[in-house]
Backbone atoms as SQL, in Angstrom:
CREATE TABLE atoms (id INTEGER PRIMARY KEY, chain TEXT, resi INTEGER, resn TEXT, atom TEXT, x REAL, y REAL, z REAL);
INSERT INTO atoms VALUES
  (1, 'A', 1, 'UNK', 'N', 148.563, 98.691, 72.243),
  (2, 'A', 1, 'UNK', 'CA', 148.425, 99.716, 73.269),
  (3, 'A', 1, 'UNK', 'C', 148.775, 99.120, 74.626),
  (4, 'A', 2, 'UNK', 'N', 149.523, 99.373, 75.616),
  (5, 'A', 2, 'UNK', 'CA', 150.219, 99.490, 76.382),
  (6, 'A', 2, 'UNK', 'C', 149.224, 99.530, 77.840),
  (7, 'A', 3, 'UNK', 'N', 148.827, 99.295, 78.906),
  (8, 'A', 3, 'UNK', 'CA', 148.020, 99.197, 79.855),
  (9, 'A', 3, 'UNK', 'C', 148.936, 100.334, 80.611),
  (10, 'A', 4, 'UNK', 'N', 147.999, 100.523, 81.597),
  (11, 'A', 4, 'UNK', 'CA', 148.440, 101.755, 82.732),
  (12, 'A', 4, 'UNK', 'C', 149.498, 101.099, 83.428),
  (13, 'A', 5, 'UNK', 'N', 148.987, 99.684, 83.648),
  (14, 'A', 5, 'UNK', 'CA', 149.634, 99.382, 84.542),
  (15, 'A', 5, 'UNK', 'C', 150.680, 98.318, 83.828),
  (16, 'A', 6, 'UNK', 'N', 151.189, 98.578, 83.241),
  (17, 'A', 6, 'UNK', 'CA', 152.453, 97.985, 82.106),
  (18, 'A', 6, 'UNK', 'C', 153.470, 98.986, 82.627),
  (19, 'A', 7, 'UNK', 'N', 152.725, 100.375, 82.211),
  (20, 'A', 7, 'UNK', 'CA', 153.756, 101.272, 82.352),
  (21, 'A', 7, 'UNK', 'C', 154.445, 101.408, 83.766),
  (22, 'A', 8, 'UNK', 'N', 153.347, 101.621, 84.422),
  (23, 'A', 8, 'UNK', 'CA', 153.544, 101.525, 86.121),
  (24, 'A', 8, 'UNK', 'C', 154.071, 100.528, 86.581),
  (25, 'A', 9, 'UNK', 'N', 155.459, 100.137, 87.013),
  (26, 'A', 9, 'UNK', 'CA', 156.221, 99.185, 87.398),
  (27, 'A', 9, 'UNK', 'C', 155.770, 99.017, 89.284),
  (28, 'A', 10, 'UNK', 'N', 156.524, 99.811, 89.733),
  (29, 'A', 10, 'UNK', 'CA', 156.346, 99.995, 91.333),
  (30, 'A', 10, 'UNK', 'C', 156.635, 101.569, 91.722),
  (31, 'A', 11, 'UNK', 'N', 156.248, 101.626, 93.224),
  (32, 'A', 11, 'UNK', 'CA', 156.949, 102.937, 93.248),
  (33, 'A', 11, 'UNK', 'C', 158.354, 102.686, 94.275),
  (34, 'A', 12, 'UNK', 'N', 158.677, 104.344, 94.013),
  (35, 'A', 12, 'UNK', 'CA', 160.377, 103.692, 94.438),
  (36, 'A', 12, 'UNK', 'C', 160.431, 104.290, 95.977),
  (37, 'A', 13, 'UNK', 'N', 160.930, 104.141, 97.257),
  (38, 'A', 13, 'UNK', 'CA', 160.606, 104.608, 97.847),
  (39, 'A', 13, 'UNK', 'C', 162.478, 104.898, 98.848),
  (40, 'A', 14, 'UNK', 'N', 162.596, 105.895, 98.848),
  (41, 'A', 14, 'UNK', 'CA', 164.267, 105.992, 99.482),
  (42, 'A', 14, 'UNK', 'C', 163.394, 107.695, 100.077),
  (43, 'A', 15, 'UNK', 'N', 164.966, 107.539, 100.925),
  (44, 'A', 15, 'UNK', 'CA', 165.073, 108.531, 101.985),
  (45, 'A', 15, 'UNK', 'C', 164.581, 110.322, 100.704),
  (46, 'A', 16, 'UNK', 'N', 165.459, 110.024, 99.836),
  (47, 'A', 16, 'UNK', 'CA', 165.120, 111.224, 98.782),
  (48, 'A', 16, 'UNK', 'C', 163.239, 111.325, 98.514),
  (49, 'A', 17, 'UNK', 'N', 163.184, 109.979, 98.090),
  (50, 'A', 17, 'UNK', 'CA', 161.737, 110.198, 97.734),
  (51, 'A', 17, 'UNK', 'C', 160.749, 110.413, 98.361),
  (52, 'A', 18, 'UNK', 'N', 161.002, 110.277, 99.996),
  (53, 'A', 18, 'UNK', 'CA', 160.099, 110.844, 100.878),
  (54, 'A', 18, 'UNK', 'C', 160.403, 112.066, 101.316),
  (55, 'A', 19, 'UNK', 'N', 161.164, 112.667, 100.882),
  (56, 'A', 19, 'UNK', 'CA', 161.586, 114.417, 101.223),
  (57, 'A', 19, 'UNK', 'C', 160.535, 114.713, 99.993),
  (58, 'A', 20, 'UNK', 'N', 160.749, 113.849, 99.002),
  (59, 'A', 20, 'UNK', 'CA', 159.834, 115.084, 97.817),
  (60, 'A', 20, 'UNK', 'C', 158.582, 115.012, 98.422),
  (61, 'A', 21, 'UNK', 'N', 157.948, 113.938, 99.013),
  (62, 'A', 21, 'UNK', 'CA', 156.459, 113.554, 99.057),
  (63, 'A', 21, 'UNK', 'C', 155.941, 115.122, 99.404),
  (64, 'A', 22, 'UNK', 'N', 156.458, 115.654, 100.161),
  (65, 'A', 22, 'UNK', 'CA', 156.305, 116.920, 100.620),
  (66, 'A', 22, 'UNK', 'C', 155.993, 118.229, 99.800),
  (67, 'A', 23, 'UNK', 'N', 156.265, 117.678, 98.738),
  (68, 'A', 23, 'UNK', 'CA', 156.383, 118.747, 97.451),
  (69, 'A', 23, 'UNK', 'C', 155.244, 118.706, 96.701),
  (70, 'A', 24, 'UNK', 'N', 155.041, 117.501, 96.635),
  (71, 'A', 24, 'UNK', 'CA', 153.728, 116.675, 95.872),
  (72, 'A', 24, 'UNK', 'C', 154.606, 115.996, 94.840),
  (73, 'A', 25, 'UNK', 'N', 155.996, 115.723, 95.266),
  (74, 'A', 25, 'UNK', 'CA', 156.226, 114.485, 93.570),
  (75, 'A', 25, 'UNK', 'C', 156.727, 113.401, 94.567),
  (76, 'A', 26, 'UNK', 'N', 156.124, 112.379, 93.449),
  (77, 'A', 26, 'UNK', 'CA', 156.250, 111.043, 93.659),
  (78, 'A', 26, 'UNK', 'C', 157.255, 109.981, 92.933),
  (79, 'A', 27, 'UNK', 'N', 157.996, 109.343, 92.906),
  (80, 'A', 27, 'UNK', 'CA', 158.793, 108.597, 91.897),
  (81, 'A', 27, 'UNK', 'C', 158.589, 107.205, 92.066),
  (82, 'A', 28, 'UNK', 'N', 158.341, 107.073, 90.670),
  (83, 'A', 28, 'UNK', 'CA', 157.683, 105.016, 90.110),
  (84, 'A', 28, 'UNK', 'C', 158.514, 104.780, 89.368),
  (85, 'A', 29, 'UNK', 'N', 158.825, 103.757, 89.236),
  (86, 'A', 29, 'UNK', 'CA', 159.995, 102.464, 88.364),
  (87, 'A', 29, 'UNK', 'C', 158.729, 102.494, 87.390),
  (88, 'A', 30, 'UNK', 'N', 159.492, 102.989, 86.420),
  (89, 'A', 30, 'UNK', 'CA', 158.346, 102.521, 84.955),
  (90, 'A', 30, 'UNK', 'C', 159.167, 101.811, 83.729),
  (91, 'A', 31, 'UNK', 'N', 158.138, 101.370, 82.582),
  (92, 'A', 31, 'UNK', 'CA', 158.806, 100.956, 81.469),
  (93, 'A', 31, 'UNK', 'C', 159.709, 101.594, 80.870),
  (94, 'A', 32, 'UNK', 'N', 161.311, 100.556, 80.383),
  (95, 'A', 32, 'UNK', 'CA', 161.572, 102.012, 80.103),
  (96, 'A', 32, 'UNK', 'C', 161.550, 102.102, 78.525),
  (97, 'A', 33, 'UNK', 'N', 160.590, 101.711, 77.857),
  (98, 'A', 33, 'UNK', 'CA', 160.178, 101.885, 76.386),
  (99, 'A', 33, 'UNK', 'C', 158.930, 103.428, 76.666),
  (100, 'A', 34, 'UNK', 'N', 159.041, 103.475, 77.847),
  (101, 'A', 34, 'UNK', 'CA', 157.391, 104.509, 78.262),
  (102, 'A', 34, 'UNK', 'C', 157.664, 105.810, 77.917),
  (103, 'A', 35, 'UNK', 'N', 157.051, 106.753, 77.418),
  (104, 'A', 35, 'UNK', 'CA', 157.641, 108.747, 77.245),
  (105, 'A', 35, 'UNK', 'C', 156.699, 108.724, 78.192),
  (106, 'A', 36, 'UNK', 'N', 157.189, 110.433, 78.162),
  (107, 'A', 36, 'UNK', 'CA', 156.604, 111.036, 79.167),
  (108, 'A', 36, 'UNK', 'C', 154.858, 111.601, 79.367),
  (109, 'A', 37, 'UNK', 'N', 154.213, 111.610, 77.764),
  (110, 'A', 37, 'UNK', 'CA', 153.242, 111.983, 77.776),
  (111, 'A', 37, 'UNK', 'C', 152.223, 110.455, 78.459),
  (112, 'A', 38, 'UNK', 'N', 152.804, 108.870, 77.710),
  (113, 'A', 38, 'UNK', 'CA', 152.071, 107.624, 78.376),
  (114, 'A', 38, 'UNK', 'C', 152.129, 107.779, 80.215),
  (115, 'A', 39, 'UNK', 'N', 153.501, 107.729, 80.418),
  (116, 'A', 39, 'UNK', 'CA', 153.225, 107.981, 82.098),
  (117, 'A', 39, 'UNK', 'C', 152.263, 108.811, 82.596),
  (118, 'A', 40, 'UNK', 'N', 152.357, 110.297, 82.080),
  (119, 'A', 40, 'UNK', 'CA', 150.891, 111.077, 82.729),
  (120, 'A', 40, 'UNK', 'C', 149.604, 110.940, 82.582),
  (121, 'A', 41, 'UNK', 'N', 149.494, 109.846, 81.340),
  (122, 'A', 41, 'UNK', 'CA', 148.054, 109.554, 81.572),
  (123, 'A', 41, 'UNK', 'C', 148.223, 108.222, 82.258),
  (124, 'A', 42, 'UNK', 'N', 149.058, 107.481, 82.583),
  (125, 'A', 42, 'UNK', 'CA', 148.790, 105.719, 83.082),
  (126, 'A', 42, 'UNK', 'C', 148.711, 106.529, 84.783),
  (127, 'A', 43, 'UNK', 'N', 149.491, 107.540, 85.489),
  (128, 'A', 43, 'UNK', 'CA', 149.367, 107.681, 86.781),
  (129, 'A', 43, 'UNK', 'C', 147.724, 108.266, 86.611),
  (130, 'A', 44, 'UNK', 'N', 147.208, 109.409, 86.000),
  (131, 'A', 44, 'UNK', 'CA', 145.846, 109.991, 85.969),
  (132, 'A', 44, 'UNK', 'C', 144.965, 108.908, 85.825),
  (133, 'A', 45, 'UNK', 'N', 145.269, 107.654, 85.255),
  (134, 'A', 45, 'UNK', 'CA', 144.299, 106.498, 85.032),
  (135, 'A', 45, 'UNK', 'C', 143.916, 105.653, 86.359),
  (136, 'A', 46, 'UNK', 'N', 145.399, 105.371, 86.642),
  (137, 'A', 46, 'UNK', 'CA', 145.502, 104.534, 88.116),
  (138, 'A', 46, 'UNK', 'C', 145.125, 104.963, 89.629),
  (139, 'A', 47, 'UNK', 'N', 145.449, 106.324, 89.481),
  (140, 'A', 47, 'UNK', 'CA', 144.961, 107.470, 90.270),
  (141, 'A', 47, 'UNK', 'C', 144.051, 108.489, 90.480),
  (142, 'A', 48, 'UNK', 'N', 142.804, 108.114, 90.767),
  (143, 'A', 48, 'UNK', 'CA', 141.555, 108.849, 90.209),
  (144, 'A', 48, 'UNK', 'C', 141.880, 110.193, 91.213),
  (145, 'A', 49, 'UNK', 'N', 141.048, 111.347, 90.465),
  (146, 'A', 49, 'UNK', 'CA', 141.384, 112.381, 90.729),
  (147, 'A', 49, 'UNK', 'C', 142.774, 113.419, 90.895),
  (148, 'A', 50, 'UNK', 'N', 144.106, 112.753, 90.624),
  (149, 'A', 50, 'UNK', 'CA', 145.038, 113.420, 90.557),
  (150, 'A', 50, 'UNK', 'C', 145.364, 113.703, 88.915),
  (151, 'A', 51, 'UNK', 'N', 145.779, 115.338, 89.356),
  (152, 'A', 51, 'UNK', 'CA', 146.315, 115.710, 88.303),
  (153, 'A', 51, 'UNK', 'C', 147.783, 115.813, 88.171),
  (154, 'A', 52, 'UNK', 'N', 148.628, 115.222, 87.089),
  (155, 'A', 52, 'UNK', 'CA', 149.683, 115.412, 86.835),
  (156, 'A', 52, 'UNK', 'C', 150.691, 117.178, 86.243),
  (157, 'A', 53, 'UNK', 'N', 151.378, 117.630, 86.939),
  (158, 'A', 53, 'UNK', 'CA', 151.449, 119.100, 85.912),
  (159, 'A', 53, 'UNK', 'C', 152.960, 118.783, 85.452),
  (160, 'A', 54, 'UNK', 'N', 154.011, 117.875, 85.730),
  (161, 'A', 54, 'UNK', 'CA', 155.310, 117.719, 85.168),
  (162, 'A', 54, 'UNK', 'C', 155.547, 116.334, 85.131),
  (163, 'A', 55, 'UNK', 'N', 156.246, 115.842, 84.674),
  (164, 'A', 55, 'UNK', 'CA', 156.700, 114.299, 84.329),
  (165, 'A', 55, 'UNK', 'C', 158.496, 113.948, 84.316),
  (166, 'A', 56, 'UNK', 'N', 158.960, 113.742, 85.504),
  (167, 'A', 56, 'UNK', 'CA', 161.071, 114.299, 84.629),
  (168, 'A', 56, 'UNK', 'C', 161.188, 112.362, 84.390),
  (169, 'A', 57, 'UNK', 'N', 161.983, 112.640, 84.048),
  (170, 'A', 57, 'UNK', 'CA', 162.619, 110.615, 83.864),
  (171, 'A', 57, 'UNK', 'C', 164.141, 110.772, 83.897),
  (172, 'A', 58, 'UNK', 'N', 164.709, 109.618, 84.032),
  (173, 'A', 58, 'UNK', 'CA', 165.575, 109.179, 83.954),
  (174, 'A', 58, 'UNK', 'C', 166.395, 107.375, 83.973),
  (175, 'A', 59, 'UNK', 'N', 167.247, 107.446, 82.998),
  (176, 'A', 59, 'UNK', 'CA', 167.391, 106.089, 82.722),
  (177, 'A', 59, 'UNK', 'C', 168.777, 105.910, 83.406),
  (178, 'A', 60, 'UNK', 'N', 168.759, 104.071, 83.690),
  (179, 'A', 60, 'UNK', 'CA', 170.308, 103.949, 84.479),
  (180, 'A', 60, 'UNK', 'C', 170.337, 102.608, 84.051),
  (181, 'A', 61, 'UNK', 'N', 171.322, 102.446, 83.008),
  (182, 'A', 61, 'UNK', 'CA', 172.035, 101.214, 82.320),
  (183, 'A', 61, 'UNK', 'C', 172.551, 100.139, 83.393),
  (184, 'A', 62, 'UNK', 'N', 172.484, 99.378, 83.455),
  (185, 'A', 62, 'UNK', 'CA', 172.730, 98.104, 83.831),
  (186, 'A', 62, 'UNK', 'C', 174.068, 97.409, 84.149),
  (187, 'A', 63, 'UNK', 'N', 174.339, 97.697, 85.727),
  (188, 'A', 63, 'UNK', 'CA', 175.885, 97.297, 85.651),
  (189, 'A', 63, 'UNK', 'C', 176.519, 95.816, 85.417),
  (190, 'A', 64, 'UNK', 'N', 177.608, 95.957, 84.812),
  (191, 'A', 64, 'UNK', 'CA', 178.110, 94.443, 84.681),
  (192, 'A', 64, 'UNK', 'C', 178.661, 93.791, 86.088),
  (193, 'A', 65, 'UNK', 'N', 177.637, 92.392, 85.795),
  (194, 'A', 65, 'UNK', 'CA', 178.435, 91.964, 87.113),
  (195, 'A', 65, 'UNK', 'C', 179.315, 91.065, 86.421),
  (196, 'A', 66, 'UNK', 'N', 179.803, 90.020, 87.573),
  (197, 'A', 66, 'UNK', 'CA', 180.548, 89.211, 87.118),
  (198, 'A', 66, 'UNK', 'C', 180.483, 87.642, 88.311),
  (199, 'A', 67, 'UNK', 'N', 180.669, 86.364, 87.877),
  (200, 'A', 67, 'UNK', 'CA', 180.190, 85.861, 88.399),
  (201, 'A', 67, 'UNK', 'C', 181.557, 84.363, 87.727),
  (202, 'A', 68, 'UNK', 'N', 182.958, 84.630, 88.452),
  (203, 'A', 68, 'UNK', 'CA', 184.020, 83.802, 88.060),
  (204, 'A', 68, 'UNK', 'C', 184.008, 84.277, 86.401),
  (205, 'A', 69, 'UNK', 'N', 184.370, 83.692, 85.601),
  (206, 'A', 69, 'UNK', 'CA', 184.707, 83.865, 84.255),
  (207, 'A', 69, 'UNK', 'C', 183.646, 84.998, 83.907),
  (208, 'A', 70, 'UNK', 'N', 182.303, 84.196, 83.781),
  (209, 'A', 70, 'UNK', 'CA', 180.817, 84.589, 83.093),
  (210, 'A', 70, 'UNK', 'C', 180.635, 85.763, 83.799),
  (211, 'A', 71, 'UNK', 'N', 180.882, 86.827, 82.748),
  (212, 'A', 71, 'UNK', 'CA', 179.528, 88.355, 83.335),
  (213, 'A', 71, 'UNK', 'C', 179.036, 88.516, 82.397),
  (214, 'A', 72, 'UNK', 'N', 177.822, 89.409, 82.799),
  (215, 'A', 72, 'UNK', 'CA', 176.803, 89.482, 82.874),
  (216, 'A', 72, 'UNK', 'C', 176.164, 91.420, 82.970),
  (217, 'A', 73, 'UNK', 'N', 174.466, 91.331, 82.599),
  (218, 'A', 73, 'UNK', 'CA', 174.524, 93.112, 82.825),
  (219, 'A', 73, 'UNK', 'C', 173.194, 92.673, 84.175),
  (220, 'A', 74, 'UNK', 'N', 173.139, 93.732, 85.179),
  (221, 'A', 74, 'UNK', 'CA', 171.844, 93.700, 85.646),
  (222, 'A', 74, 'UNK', 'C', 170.756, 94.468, 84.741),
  (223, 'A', 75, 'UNK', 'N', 169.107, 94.480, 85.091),
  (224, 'A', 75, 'UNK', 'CA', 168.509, 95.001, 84.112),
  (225, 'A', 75, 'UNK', 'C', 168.881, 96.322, 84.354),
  (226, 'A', 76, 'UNK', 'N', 168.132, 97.356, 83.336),
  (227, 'A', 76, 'UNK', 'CA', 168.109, 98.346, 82.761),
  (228, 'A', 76, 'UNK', 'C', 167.379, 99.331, 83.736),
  (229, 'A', 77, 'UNK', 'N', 166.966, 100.203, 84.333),
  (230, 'A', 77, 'UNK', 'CA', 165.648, 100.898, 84.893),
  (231, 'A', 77, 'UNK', 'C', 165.603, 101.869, 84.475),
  (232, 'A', 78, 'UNK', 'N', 164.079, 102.501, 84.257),
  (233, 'A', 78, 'UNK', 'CA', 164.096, 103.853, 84.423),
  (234, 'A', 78, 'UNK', 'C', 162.973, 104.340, 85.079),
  (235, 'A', 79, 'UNK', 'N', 163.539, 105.760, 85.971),
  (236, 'A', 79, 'UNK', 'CA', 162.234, 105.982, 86.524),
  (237, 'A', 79, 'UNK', 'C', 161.641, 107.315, 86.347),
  (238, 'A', 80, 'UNK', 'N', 160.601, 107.821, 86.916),
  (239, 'A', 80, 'UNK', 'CA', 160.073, 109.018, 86.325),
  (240, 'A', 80, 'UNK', 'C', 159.926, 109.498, 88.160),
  (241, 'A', 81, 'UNK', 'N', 159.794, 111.055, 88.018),
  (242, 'A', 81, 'UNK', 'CA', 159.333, 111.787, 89.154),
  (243, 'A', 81, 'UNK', 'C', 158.135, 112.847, 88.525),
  (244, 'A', 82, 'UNK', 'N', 156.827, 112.310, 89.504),
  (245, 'A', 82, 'UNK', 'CA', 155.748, 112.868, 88.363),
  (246, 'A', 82, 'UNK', 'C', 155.704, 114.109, 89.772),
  (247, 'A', 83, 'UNK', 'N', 155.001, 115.090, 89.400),
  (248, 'A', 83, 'UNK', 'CA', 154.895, 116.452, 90.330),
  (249, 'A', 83, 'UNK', 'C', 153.060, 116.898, 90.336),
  (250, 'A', 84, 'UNK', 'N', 152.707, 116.757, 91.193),
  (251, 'A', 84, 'UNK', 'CA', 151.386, 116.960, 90.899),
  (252, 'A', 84, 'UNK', 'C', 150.662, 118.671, 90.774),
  (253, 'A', 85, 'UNK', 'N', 149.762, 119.146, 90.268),
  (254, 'A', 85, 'UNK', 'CA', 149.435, 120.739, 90.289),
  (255, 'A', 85, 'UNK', 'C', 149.182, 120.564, 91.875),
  (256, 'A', 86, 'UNK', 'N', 149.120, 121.661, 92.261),
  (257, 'A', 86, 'UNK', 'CA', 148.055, 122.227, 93.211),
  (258, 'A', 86, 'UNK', 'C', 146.935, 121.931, 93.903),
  (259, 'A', 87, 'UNK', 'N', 146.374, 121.939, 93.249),
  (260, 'A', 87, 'UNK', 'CA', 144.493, 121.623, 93.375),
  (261, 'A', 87, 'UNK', 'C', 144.608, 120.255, 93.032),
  (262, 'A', 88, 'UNK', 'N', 144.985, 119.315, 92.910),
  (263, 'A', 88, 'UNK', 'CA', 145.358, 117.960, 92.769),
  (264, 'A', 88, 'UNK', 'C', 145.086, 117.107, 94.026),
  (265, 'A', 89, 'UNK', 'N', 144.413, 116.282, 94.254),
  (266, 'A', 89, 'UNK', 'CA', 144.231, 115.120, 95.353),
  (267, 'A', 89, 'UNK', 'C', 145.903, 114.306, 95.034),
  (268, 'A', 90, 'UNK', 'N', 145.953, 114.146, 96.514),
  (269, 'A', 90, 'UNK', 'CA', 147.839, 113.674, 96.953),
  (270, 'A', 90, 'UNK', 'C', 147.127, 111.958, 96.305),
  (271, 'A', 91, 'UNK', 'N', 148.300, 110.954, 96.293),
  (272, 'A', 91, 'UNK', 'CA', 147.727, 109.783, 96.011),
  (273, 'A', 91, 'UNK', 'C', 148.112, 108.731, 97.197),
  (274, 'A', 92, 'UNK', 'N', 146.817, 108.151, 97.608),
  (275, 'A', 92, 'UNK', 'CA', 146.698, 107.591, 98.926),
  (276, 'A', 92, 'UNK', 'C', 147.347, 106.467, 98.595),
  (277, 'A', 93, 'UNK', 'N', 148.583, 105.585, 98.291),
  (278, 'A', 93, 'UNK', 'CA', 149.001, 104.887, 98.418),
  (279, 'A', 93, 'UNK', 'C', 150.433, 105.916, 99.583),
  (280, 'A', 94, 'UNK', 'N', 150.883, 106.634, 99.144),
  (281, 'A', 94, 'UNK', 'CA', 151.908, 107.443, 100.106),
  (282, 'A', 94, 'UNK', 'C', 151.414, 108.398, 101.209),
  (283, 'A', 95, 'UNK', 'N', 149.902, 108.558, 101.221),
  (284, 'A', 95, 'UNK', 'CA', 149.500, 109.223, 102.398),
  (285, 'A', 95, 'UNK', 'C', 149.686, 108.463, 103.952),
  (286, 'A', 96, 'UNK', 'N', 150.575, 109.622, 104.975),
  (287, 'A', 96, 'UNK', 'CA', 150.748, 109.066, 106.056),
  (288, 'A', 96, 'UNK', 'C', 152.273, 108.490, 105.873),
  (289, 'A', 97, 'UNK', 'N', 153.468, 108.406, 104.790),
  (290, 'A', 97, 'UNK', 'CA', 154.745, 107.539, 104.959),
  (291, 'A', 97, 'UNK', 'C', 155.557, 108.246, 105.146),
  (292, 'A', 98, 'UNK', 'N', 155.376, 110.157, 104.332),
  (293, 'A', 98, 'UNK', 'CA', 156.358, 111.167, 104.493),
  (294, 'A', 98, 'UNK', 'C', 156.185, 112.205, 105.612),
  (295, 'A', 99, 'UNK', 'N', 156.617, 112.229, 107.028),
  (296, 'A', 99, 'UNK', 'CA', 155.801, 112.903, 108.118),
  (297, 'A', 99, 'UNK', 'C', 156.644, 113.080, 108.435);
């Protein structure tokens, strides 16, 4: 079994992802062996009192670099954009960054 925080890599933070903050979704670099049902409970675990109501993901393969002869892949990522309900407490690690 897999820890919350296995799944939970970091969160990702770009100009896009602070337009959503506004929405109530958030986007984290997670495992990418993780579905979507483990992420909504590892954020509900890590995050007391928030409720999760959607989960989207997406994966992005690893470009080849190259380095004289020898290439090479960078890693793999994938990340998720979780959306919180309504009645949901925001999660105070991003309170105060999207203003």
């Amino acid at each position: 079994m897999k820890s919350a925080y296995d799944i939970i890599k970091k969160p990702v933070l770009t100009e896009k992802s602070y337009a959503d903050m506004a929405e109530k979704k958030y986007t984290f670099e997670v495992e990418v062996t993780a579905n979507k049902t483990e992420i909504k409970n590892a954020i509900e675990e890590v995050f007391e009192g928030v409720k999760v109501e959607s989960v989207n993901t997406m994966r992005t393969m690893g470009k080849i670099k190259r380095q004289g002869r020898t290439s090479g892949r960078t890693a793999e990522v994938k990340k998720a954009i979780v959306t919180l309900k309504k009645d949901s407490k925001t999660i105070p690690f991003f309170d105060g960054m999207a203003e």
